[in-house]
N, C-alpha and C positions, 0 to 999 in steps of 0.2 A: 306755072307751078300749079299742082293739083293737091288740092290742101281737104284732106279728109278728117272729118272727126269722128270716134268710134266710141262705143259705148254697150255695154251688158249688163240689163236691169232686171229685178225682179230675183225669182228663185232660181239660183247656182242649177247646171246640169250637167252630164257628160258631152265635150266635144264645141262648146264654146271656145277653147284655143283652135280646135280644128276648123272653125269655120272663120275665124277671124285670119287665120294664117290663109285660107285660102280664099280671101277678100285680098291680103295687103299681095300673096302672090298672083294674085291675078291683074291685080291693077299694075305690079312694079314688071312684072314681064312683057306690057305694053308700052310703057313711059318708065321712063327713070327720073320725071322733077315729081316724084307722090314727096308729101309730108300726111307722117299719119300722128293726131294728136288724141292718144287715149285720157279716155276721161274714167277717174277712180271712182267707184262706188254710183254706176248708173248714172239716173238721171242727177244725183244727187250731184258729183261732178260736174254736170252741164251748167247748173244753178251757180253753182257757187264755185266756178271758173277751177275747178280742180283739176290738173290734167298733166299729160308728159307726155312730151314729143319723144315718137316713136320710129323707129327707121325698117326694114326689112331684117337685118339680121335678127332685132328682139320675137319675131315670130316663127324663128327657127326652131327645133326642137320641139315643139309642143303641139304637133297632133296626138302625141299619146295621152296628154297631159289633162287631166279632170280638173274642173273646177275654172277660175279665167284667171288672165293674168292682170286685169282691169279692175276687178275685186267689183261686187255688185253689190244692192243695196234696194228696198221696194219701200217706194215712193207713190203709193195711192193716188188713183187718177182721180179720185171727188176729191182730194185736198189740193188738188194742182191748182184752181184759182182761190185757193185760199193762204191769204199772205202767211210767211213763217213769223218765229215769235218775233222776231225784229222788224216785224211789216213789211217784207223784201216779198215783190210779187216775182213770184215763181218762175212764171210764163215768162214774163219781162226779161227777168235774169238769164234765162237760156238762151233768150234770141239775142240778149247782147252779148253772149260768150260767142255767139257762132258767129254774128257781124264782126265783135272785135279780133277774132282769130280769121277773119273770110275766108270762111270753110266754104268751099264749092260741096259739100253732100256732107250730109252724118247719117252713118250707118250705126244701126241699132239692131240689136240681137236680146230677144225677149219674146216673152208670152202676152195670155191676153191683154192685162191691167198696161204690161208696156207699150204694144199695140194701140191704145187708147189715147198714150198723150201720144204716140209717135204722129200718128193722124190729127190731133191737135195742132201741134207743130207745124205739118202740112198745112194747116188751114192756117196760119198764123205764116206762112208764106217760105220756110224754110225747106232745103232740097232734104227731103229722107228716102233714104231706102233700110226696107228691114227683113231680118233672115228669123224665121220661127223657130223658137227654143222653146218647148218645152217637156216632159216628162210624159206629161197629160196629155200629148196627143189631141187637146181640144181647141186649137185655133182652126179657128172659120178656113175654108177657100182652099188648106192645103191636106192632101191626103196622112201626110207624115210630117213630122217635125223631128231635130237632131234631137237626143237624150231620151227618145222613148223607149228605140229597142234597149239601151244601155242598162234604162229603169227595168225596163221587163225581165232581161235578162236575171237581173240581181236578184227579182222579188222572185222569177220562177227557182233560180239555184236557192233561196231560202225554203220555198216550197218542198223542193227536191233534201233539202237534207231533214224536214222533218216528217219524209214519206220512212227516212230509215230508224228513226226512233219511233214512229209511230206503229211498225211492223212490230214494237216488244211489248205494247203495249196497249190496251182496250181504250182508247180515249177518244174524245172527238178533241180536237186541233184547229182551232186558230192561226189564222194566219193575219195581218190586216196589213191591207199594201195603201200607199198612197193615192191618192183622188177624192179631193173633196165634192167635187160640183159631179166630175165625170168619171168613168169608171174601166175604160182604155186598158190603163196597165194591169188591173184585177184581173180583167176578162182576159185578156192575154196570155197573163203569169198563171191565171187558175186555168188555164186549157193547156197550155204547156206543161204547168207542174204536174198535170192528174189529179187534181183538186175535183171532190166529190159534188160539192155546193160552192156556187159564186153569188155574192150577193154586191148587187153595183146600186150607185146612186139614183140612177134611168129605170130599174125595176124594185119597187118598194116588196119587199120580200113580209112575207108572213110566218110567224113563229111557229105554228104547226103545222105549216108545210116544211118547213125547216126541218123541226123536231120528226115528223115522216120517217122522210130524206134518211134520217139517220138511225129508225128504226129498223127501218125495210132492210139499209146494207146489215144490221146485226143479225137481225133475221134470216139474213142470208150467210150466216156464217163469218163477216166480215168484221174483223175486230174495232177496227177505226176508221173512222172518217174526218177528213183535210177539209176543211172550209176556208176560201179564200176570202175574205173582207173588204171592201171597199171604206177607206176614211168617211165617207159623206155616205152609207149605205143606211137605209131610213126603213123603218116598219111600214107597213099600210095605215096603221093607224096612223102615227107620226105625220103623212106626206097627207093625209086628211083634213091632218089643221091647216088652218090661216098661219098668215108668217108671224103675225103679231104672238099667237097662240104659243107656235112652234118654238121661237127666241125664250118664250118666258115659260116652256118647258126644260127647254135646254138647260135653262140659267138655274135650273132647281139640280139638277141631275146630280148625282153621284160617281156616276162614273169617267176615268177619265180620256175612255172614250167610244167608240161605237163595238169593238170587240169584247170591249166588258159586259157590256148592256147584252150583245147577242151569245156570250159564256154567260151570265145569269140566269138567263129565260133557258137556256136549254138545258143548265144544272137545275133547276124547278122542276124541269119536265121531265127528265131522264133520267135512270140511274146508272149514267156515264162521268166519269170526269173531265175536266173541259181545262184544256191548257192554250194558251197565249204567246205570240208570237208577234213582235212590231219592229221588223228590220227598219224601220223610219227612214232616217236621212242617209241610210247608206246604199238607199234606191236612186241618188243625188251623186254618190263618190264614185271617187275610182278611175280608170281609165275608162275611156271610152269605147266603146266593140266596134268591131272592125265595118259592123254595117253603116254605124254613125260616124265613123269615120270618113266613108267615101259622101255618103248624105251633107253632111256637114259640109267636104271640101266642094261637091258640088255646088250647093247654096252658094259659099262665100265668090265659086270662080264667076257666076252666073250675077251674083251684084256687082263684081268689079266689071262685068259687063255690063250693066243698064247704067251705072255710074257713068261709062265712058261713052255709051251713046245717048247720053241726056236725058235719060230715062226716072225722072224720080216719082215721090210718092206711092210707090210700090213694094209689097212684100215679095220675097223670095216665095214659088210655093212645090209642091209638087203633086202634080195630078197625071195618073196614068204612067208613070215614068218618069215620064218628063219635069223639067223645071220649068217653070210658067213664071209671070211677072201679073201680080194680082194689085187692081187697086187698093190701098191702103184705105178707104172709103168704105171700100164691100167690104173686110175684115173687120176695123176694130167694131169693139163693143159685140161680137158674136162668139157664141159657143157652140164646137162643134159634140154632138152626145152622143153617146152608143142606143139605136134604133132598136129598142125593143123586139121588134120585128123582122130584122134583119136576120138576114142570111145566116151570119157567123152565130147570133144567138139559137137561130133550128139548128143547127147544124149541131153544137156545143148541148142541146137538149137531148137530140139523137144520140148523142154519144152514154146520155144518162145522166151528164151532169143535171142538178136542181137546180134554180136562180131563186128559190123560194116562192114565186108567185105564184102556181098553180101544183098540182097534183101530177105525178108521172100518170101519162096515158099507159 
């Protein structure tokens, strides 16, 4: 008998049922003794032995299906060795759910912070394999992860529909997509949408290069300008401070959140109006597009394979095309960033977009 446990921690994406369905169909088109036992709400599940045995038909239906059908939950890798309020150590608790169910593999589908215990785990001597979920497109090792293009997609069709209200109108436009640390789906969604200014976490942007930016198109006859946003996008001054600094700036602020802050400074400077836009958590719903689709059933067919040739402690990843098997050692605790330097950012310059850091040549 091949006794799997499974698990989706952290922040919900598109195409977490598509890669779990093609984990359980990849292993039961090999063997027919799989038992698969999902664990409800992440790691959270593992801890405290939550879970339901699952068979291959419950993973029918649901490649189109957004969101997981194991329900997730983020459970902070610095509080993992710290007992919960009933003094129950954590760590302890998960490796006895997995001895006492004697799971041969738990497979894990998550981002970085998941990543972190999943490696944990591994060193604490339990079989893992894990498939890269997330949004962010910033886990270490692999080129793509499922739920980015799905995110990107969504943030650029919000783009794209206030290119047709902003045609009536003289204003500059906000947009602010998700990514706090990295800026992946911004830069994406704001080169897909025709977004004039991208401002990402990776390039600390200056306000009157910004405010330029959006003289020069008036100047040029052009009524309004689309600014994409990045959640974590920081001034120069801002990325100047110390962390210490930076925290107990934060904690003063007013605004509630980074596209307020860059609509105030350009309503000071400009005599444009500045309107706001935060598609938020519906860069997270929905079905999932057909490219995370096949990404997703990829990953899952490609873990039912290293599962079955003994292969663990390894992330799903994908480099050059291909699906690779990457130590789970080299991943956690890395973030993958957008290269200031890079290619796709000359390239997205060329085209005229700003990123606020410098002055169009």
């Amino acid at each position: 008998m091949l006794r799997i446990g499974m698990l989706t921690s952290g922040g919900d994406c598109q195409a977490l049922n598509a890669a779990m369905r093609g984990v359980v169909k990849g292993l039961c088109s090999k063997r027919e003794d799989v038992e698969i036992y999902g664990f409800q709400e992440g790691y959270k599940g593992l801890i405290y032995s939550n879970f339901t045995m699952l068979t291959a038909k419950d993973f029918s239906g649901i490649l189109t299906l957004g969101g997981t059908i194991l329900g997730t939950s983020r459970q902070p890798f610095k509080l993992m060795r710290v007992p919960d309020a009933n003094g129950l150590d954590k760590v302890e608790a998960m490796k006895h759910t997995y001895h006492k169910l004697n799971l041969d593999c738990l497979v894990v589908l998550g981002g970085n912070g998941t990543h972190k215990t999943a490696n944990l785990l591994r060193e604490e001597g339990l079989n893992v394999v894990t498939l890269p979920k997330t949004i962010d497109n910033d886990l270490w090792g692999t080129d793509m992860t499922f739920g980015f293009q799905s995110a990107v997609d969504i943030a650029t069709d919000t783009i794209d529909k206030i290119h047709t209200t902003a045609t009536s109108h003289s204003r500059v436009f906000i947009v602010e997509v998700m990514g706090h640390k990295v800026g992946w789906v911004t830069l994406h969604a704001g080169i897909a949408g025709g977004a004039d200014i991208i401002l990402l976490p990776e390039i600390p942007y200056d306000i009157d290069v910004v405010v330029n930016a959006i003289d020069r198109r008036k100047a040029a006859g052009k009524r309004f300008t689309i600014i994409a946003v990045a959640e974590g996008a920081i001034s120069k001054e801002d990325a100047a401070l110390s962390k210490k600094a930076l925290k107990e700036k934060k904690a003063k602020k007013k605004y509630p959140s980074v596209a307020y802050e860059v609509a105030e400074k350009i309503q000071s400077k400009t005599d444009q109006e500045v309107r706001i836009t935060v598609p938020g958590h519906t860069q997270r719903g929905g079905s999932p597009c057909a490219y995370d689709r096949v990404l997703a059933t990829r990953l899952g067919a490609a873990a039912a394979e290293a599962i079955l040739d003994g292969e663990f402690g390894c992330m799903m990843a994908v480099r050059r095309g291909d699906i690779v098997r990457v130590p789970l050692s080299e991943v956690a605790g890395k973030l993958k960033y957008v290269n200031p330097a890079s290619e796709i950012i000359k390239e997205a310059k060329w085209t005229g977009i700003s990123f606020g850091d410098s002055e169009m040549e």
